[in-house]
C-alpha positions in Angstrom: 53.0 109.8 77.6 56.6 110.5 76.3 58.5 106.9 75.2 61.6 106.5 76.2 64.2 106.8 74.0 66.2 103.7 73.1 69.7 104.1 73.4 70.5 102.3 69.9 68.4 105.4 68.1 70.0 106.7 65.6 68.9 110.0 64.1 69.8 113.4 62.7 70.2 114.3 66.3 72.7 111.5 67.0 75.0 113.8 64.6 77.5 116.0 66.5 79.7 118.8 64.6 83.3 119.3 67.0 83.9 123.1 66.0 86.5 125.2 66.5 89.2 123.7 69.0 86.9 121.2 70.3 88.5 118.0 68.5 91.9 118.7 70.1 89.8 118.9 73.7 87.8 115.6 72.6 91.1 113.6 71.3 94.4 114.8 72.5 96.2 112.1 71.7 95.3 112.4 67.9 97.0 115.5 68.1 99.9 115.4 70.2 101.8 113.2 72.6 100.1 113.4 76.0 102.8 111.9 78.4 103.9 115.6 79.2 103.6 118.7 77.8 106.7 119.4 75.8 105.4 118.5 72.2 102.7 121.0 72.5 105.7 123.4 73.3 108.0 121.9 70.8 105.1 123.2 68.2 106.2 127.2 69.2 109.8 126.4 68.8 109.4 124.6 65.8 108.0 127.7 64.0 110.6 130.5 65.4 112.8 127.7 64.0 110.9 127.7 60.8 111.6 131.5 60.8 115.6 131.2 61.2 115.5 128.7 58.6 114.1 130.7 56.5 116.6 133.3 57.3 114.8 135.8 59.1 116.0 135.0 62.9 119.2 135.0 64.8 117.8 134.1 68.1 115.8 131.4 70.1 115.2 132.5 73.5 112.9 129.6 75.9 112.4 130.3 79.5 110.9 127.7 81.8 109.0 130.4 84.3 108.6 129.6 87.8 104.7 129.7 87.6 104.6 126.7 85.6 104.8 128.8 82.2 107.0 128.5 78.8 108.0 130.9 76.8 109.3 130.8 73.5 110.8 134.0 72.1 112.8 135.0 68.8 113.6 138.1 67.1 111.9 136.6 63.2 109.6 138.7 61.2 106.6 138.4 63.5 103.6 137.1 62.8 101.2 139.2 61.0 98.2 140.5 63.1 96.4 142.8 60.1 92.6 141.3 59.1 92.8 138.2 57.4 91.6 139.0 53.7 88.9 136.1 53.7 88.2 135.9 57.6 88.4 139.4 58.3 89.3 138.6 61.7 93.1 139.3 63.4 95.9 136.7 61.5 97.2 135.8 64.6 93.9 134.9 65.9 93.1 132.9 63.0 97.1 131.4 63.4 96.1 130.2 67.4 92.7 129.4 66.9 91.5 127.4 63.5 93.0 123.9 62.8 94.2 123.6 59.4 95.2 127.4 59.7 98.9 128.3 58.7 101.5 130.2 56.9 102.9 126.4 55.2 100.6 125.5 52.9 101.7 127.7 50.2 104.9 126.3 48.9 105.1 127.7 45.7 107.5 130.5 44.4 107.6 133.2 47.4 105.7 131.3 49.5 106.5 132.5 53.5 107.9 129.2 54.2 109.3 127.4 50.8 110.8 124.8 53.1 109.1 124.6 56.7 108.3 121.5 59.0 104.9 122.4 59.3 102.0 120.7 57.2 99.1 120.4 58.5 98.6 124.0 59.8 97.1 122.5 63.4 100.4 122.8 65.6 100.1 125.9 67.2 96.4 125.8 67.4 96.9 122.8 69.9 99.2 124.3 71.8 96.3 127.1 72.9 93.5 124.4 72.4 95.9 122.3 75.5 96.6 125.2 77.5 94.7 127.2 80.4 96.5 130.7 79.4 98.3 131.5 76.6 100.0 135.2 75.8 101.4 136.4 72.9 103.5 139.3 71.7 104.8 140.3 68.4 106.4 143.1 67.1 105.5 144.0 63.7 105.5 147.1 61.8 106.7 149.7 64.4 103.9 148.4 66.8 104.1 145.9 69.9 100.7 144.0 69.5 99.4 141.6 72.0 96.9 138.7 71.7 95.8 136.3 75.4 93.6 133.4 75.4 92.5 131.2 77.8 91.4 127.6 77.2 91.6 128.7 73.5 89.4 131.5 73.6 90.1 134.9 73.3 90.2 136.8 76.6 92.0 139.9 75.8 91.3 140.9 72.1 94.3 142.1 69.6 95.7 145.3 71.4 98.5 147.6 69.7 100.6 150.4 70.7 103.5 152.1 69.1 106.7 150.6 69.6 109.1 152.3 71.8 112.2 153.6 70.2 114.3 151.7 72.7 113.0 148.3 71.8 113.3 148.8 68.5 113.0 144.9 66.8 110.6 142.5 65.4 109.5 139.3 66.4 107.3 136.8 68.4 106.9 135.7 71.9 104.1 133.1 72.9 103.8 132.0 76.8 101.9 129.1 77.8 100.4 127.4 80.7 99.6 123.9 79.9 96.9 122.3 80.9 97.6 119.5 83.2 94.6 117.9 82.6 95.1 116.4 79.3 98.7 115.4 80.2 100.0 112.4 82.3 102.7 114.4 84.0 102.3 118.5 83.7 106.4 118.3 83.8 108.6 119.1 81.0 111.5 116.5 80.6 114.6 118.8 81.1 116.9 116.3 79.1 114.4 115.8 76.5 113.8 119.7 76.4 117.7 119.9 76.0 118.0 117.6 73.2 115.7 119.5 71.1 117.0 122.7 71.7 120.7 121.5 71.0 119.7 120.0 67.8 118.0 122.8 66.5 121.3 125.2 67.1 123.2 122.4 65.3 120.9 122.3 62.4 120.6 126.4 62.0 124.3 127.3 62.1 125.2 130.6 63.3 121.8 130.6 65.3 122.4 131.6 69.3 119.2 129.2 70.7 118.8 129.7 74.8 117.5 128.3 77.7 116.8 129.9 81.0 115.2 128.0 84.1 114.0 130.8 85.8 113.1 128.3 88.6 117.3 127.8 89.2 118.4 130.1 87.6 120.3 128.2 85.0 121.1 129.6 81.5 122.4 127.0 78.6 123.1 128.4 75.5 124.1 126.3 72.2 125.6 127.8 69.1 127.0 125.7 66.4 128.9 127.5 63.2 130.0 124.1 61.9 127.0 121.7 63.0 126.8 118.7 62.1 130.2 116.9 62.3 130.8 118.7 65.9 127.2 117.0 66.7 128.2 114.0 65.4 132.0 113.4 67.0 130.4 114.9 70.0 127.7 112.3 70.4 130.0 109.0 69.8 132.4 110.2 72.3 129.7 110.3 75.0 128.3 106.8 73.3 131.6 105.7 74.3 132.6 104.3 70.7 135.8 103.3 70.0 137.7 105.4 66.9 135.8 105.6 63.7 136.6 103.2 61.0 137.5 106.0 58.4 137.1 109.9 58.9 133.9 111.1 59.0 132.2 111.3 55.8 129.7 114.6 55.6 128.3 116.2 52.8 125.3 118.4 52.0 123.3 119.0 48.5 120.9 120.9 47.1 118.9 120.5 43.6 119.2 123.4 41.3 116.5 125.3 39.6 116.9 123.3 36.4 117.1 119.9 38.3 114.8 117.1 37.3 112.3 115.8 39.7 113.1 118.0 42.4 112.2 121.2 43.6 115.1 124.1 43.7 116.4 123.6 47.4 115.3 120.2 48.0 118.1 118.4 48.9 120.3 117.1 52.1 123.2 117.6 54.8 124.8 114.4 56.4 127.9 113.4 58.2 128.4 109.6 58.3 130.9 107.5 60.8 131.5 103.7 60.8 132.6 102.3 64.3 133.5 98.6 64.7 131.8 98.2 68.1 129.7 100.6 70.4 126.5 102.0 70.3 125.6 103.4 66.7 124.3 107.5 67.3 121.8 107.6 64.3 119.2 111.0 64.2 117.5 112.8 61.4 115.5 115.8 60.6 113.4 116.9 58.0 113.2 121.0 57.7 114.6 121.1 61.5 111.7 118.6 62.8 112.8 115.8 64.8 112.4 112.2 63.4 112.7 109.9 66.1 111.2 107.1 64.1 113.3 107.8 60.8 111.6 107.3 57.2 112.0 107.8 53.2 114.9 110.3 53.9 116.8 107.6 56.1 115.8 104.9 53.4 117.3 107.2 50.7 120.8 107.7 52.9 120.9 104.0 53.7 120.8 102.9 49.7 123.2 106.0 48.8 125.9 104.0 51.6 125.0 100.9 50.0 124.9 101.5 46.1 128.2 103.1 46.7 129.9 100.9 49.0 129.1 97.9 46.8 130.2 99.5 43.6 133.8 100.2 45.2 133.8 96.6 46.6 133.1 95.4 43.2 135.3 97.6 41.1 137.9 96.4 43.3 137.6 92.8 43.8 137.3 92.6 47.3 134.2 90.5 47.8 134.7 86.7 48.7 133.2 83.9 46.7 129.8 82.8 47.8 129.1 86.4 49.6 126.9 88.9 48.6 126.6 92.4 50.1 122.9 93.5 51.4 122.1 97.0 52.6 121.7 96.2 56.4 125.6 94.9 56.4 126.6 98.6 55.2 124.1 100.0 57.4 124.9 97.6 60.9 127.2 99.9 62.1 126.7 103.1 60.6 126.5 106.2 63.0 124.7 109.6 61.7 123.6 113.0 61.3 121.0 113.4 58.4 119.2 116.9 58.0 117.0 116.7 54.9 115.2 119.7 53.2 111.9 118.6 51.4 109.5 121.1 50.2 106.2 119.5 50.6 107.0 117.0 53.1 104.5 114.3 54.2 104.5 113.0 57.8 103.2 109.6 59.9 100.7 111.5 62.4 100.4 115.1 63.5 103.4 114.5 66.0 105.8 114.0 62.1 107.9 111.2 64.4 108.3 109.6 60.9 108.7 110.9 57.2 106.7 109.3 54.6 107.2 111.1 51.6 107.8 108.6 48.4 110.2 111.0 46.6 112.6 111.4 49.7 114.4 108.1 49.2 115.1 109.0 45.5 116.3 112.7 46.7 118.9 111.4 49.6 120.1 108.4 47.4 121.0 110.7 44.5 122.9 112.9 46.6 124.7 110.9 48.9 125.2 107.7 46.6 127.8 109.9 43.7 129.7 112.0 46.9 130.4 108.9 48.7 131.6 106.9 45.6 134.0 109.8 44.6 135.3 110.1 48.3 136.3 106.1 48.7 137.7 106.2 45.0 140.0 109.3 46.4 140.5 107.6 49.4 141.3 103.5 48.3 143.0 102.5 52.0 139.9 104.1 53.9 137.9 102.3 51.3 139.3 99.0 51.5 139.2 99.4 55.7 135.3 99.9 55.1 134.8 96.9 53.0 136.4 94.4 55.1 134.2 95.8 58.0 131.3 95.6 56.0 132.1 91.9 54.2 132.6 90.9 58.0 128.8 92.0 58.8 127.6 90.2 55.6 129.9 86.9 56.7 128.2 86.8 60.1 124.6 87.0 58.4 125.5 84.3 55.9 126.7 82.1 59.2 123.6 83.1 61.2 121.6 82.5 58.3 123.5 78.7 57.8 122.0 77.6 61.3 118.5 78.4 60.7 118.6 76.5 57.3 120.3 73.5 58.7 117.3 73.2 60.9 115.2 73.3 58.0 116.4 71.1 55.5 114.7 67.9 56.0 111.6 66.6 54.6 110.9 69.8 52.6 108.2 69.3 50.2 108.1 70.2 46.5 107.6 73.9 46.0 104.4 74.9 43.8 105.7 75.6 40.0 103.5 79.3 39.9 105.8 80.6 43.3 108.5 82.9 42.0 110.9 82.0 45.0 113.1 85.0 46.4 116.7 84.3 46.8 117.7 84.7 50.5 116.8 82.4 53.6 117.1 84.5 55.7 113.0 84.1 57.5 112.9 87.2 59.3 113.3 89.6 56.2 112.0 87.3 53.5 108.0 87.7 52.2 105.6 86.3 50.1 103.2 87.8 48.8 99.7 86.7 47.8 98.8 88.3 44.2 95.3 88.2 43.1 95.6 87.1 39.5 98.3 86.3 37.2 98.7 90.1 35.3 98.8 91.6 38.5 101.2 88.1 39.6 103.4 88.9 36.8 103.7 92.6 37.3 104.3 91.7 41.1 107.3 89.5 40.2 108.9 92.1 37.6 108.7 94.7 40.5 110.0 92.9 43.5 113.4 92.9 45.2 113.8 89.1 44.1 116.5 88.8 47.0 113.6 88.7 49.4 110.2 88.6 48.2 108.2 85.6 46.7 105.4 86.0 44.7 102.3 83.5 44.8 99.8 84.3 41.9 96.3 83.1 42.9 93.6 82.5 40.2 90.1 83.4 40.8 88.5 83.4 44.4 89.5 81.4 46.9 88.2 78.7 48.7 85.5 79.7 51.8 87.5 77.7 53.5 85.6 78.0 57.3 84.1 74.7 57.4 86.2 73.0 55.4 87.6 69.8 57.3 91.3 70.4 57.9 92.2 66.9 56.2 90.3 68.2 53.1 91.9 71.5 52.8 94.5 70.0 50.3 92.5 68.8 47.9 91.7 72.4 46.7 95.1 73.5 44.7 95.1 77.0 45.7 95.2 76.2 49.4 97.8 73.3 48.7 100.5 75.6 47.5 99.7 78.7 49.6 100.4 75.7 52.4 103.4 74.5 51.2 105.0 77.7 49.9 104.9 79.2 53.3 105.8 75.7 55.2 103.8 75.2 57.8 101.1 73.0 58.4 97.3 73.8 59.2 96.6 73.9 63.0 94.3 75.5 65.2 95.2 77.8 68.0 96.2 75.5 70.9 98.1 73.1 68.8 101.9 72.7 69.1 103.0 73.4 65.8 106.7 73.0 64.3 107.1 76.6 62.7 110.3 75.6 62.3 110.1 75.0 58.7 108.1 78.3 58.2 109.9 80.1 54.9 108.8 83.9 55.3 109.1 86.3 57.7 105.6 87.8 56.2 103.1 86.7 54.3 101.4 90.1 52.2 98.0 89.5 50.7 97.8 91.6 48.0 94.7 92.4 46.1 92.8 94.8 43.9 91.9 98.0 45.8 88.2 97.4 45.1 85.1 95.4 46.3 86.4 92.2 44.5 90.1 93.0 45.9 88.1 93.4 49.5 86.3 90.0 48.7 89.8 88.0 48.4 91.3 89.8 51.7 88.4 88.5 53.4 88.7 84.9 52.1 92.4 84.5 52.6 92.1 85.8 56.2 89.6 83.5 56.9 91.6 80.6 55.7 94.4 82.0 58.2 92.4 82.6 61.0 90.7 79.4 61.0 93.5 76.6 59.6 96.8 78.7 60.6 95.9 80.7 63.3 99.3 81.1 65.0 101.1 83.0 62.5 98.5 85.9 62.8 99.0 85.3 66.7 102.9 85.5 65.5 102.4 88.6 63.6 103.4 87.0 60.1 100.1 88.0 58.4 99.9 91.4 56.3 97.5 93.4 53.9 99.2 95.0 51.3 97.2 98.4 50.0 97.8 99.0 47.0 96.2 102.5 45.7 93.2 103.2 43.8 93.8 106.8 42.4 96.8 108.6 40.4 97.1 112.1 40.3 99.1 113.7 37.9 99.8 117.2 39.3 100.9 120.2 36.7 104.1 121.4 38.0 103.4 124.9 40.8 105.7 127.0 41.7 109.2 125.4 42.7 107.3 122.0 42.5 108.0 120.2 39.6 105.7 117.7 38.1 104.3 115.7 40.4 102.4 111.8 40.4 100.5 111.3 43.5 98.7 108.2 44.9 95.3 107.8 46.6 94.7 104.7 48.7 91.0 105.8 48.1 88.2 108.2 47.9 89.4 109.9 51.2 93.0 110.2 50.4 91.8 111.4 46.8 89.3 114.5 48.3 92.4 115.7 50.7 94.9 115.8 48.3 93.1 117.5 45.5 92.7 119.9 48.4 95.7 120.4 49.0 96.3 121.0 45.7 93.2 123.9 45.4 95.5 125.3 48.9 99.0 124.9 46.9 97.2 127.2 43.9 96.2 124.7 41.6 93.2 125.6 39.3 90.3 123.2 39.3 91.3 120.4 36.5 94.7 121.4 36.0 95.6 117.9 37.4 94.2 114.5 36.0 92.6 111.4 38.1 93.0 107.9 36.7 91.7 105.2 38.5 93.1 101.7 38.7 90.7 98.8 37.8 93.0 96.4 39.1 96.1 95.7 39.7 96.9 94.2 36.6 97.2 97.8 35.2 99.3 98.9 37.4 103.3 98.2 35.5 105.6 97.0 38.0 107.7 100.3 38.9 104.5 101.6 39.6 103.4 98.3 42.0 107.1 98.1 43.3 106.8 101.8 44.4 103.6 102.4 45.6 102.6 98.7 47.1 106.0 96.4 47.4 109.0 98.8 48.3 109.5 98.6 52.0 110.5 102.3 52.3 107.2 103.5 50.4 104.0 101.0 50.9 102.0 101.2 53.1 101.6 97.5 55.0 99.1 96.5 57.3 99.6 93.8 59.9 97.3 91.4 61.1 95.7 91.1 64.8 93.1 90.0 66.3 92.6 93.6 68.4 90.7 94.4 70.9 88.8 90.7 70.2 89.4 87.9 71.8 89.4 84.6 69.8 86.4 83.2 71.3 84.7 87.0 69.8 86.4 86.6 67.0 85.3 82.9 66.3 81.6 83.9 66.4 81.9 87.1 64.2 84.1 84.4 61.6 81.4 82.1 61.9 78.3 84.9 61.2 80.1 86.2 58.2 80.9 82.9 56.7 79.1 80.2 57.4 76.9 78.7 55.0 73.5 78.1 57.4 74.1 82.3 58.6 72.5 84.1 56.0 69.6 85.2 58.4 71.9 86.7 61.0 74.2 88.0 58.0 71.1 89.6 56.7 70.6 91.3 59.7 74.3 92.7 60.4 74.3 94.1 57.3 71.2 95.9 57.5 72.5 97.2 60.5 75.3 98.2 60.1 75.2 99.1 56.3 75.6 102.4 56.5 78.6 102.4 58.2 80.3 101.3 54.7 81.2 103.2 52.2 80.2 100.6 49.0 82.6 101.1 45.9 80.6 99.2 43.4 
């Protein structure tokens, strides 16, 4: 008699390997946006724009066909459709059909695309994995080839023919049918469509981009030979701003071959505006892609403004006693246009809404800091006009700032002598951060921006504190002063508690990147979760994560010498792929692993772990648990009569960890 099989077995069998396009099918939304269709179209564009950047395209041609269709067509180099050396199958093929295919990934010297917004070499290859249909033609080599798949298989194999001397060209034109299944709405947001198109014209000068609505009939064409102020002036008039403060300030650099720390080419354009009231326009782009969410690049323009906006105020004398300038009161009402080039640039999620690369603040900051500096010092009356708007924005902070410390100046107890205080009071950008030990605390407080993070060095393990009686938490000293450094009393979750004396906007545990480091997180979170649980309801609670690997890349091609960080094992395996992919031998690069975070020195910590544009922080929530689930996992994991039912969880679930011991 056959048993029944239990549906908690877990065998070889439970195993599945996703192959080919299948992920995309399984998990859209890991790949692309799925509220409509146009990102998966946006992914076509974005490489006949990564063809004009490069030079080799005059034309963008997308027509909205009245079956449903889009086609995206330019007059580039094509793509190539001879036998992949390795694959031995069609290019293109391999280009529409194999995630982590792509021409990008070589960036060194004579690489296809030196500076290109793709990465991860899976754009296109959604776009056919989303799609019920998809054609394409190129013209390569004196031949017309085409290509047609359907569902992301290949339904028409590679066919060539000569090309006809009256088409005469080269290029690419891919047509899709998007599959309305994986999308909330199978229509293509005109305006948004628009947008896109416009921006690329304005960021490829000289290139003629179209778009045709075969459904109305409707052409638009945008061609920009001077981009981005036009863009710029363009878009604050229809924001209905009122005059800018001082003429717009634009700019564009590039590193040179022999520059330091940067690849030839790397480098950015901007144009700037200050207005005194009206909606700020603010939009950047990294190699032509879109980055609605900002990033390092924006970080880097924002402390250029700054830096050189507060040297001019000081070599001048402007500021008022008892003010001091922070970046947010240059930034409050700055208006603009950044376009940055980055050779290897790495983006938050497959959609590359956001640019994380570490080296990008550094690379727009060196730039734009110096031109701006040498433009107010040529320009003192535009200067000055900037500096009083500017001291204006940091008077009203101060004033805003006043109130909230008024309420809170009562009854304040005595702060813990091992706190490194930060210097604002402002709550909603100040932190503390919990340091596991004192190296790591005094590397911590070395690295900080002292005008708003706190450092709290904590010795040894903390307190278990989940059955600790609330009136007994005090007595152990760690707890005291993580209680009265952050001001607020313990509470539980339907108390009314008087936050208003709370002192930071976020409290960051930090700790090593290791089992220990793990241990701490778990202990601290308990103690939050059980004695303070509204500022994790409130959002206040945050895991720093520090990294556990450096790489020290050997300079490739245009990319100079490179140190890269590894949050862990993971991180570590894809980037010393992406170095094998780049053309790096095995052990040309060198791995060194941080024990702790005591040997991390503090431009390291400050870079990788503390500096808002460049850490990685993770907030605090409860999730998909409620507090009730939550409670009874807490109380498994740390009570002191739960050993049995530990024992079992972690038998069953063991496997599921990866142990770094």
């Amino acid at each position: 008699m056959a048993t029944k099989k239990s549906s908690a077995d877990y065998s070889e069998s439970s195993i599945r390997v996703l192959k080919g396009l299948e992920p995309v099918k399984q998990r859209p939304g890991m790949y692309t946006r799925t509220e409509n269709p146009l990102h998966i179209i946006q992914e076509v564009i974005d490489n006949a724009s990564d063809e004009a950047l490069g030079g080799y395209c005059k034309n963008i041609l997308v027509t909205l066909n009245t079956d449903g269709s889009v086609s995206v067509e330019d007059d580039g180099r094509g793509i190539p459709v001879g036998l992949h050396p390795e694959e031995k199958v069609p290019t293109v093929e391999i280009v529409f059909t194999r995630l982590h295919a792509g021409g990008k990934f070589d960036k060194g010297s004579g690489g296809a695309y030196a500076f290109s917004g793709g990465l991860h070499g899976v754009g296109v290859s959604v776009t056919n994995a989303l799609s019920t249909r998809l054609e394409i033609t190129v013209w390569r080599e004196n031949g017309v080839h085409n290509l047609v798949f359907a569902g992301g298989d290949v339904v028409e194999p590679l066919k060539s023919r000569p090309i006809a001397r009256d088409e005469k060209r080269s290029g690419t034109r891919v047509t899709a049918w998007p599959d309305a299944k994986y999308f909330d709405s199978s229509v293509i947001p005109q305006a948004e469509l628009q947008r896109l198109l416009r921006s690329k014209a304005v960021l490829l000068p000289g290139v003629k981009v179209t778009l045709v609505n075969a459904k109305n009939g409707e052409t638009q064409t945008w061609q920009y030979d001077q981009g981005l102020r036009g863009y710029l002036t363009e878009s604050l008039a229809q924001a209905s701003n009122a005059d800018t403060l001082i003429p717009l300030f634009e700019g564009e650099q590039y590193a040179s071959a022999d520059a330091e720390g940067f690849a030839e080419g790397e480098g950015a354009a901007w144009v700037v505006a200050w207005t005194e009231d009206g909606a700020v326009v603010r939009e950047s782009y990294v190699n032509l892609i879109p980055t609605s969410n900002g990033g390092t690049h924006e970080s880097g323009l924002r402390e250029g403004l700054f830096g050189a906006v507060k040297s001019f105020v000081e070599m001048h004398s402007l500021l008022p006693k008892g003010v001091k300038l922070l970046p947010e009161d240059v930034f409050a009402r700055v208006s603009f246009v950044l376009s940055a080039k980055v050779l290897d640039p790495q983006f938050q999620g497959q959609i590359k809404e956001r640019l994380n690369s570490r080296d990008a603040v550094r690379l727009v900051a060196s730039f734009t800091r110096p031109a701006l500096e040498l433009w107010l010092n040529q320009h003192v009356d535009y200067g000055k006009k900037l500096a009083e708007l500017v001291i204006k924005q940091a008077q009203s902070r101060l004033r805003s700032a006043q109130k909230v410390e008024k309420k809170k100046s009562s009854g304040v107890a005595v702060l813990p002598g091992k706190l490194t205080d930060c210097e604002s009071s402002d709550i909603s950008r100040n932190e503390l951060f919990l340091v596991e030990g004192d190296s790591a605390g005094g590397s911590a407080k070395m690295g900080r921006d002292k005008e708003f993070q706190a450092i709290l060095p904590l010795r040894g393990k903390v307190l278990n504190s989940w059955e600790t009686e609330r009136d007994r938490l005090y007595a152990n000293n760690e707890i005291h002063d993580i209680a009265v450094a952050i001001g607020v009393d313990p509470h539980g979750p339907n108390d009314n508690v008087d936050l208003s004396n709370l002192r930071y906007g976020r409290i960051c545990i930090l700790s090593d990147a290791d089992v220990d480091g793990s241990h701490i997180q778990v202990l601290l979170l308990t103690l939050f979760f059980k004695h303070f649980p509204q500022l994790i309801d409130r959002g206040h609670i945050c895991i720093a994560r520090p990294p556990l690997y450096r790489v020290d890349a050997p300079a490739r091609g245009k990319k100079p010498v490179q140190k890269i960080y590894a949050l862990d094992n993971g991180e570590l395996e894809a980037i010393e792929d992406k170095l094998r992919k780049d053309g790096v031998k095995d052990g040309a690069w060198s791995i060194s692993r941080f024990k702790g975070l005591g040997e991390m020195n503090a431009e390291q910590l400050w870079e990788t772990t503390m500096n808002p544009d460049t850490r990685r922080l993770l907030p605090v929530a409860l999730g998909e648990f409620d507090l009730s689930t939550s409670e009874s996992r807490f109380n498994m994991l740390m009570g002191k009569g739960e050993a049995a039912a530990r024992r079992t969880w972690i038998e069953e679930h063991g496997n599921e960890a990866e142990a770094d011991i």
